[in-house]
N, C-alpha and C positions, 0 to 999 in steps of 0.2 A: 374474629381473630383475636387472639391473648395478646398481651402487650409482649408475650417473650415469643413468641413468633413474629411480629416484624421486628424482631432486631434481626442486625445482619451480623453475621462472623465478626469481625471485630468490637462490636457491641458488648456481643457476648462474651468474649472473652476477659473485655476490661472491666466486665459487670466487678463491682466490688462495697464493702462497707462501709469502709473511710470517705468521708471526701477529699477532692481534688483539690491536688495544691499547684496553686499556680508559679509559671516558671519568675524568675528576677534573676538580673545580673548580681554576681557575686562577685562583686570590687575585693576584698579582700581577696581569695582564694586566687583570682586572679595578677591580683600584684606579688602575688607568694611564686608564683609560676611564670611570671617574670624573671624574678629574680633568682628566683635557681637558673632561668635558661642565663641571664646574661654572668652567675660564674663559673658556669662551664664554661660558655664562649670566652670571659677572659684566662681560665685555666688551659684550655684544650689550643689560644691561639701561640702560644711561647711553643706548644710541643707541635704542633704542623709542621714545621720543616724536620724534623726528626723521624715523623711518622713517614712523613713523605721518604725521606730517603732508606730507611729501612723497607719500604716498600719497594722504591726503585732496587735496590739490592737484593731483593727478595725475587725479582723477578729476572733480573740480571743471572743468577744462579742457577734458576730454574732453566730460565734460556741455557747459560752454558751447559747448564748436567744434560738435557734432552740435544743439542748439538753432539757434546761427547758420549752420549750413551751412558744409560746409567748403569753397567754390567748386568742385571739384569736377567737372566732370561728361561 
């Protein structure tokens, strides 16, 4: 048997020229991705009550329009 007959399907697929590079933690990239999450969180926390209530009002409206009928038909 040839050496490329016992490989199994994923063998063979990752067969390739380069070699393998192995994985490491990327401290940078992820303090970069940190910090974009924590200023959206302090951007996005001042507009929360905001969102929130155009959302209650949003729903509010829909409620009344499907109560009164939206003409419609």
């Amino acid at each position: 048997m040839s050496e490329e007959e016992s490989l199994s399907l994923p063998e063979k697929a990752y067969r390739t020229v380069t070699p393998g590079s192995s994985t490491r933690p990327d401290m940078e990239m992820d303090s970069i991705g940190w910090t974009m999450f924590l200023i959206l969180v302090v951007l996005m926390v001042p507009l929360l009550p905001f969102i929130v209530i155009v959302y209650v009002f949003s729903k509010l409206f829909d409620y009344l329009a499907a109560q009164r009928g939206s003409g419609e038909t």
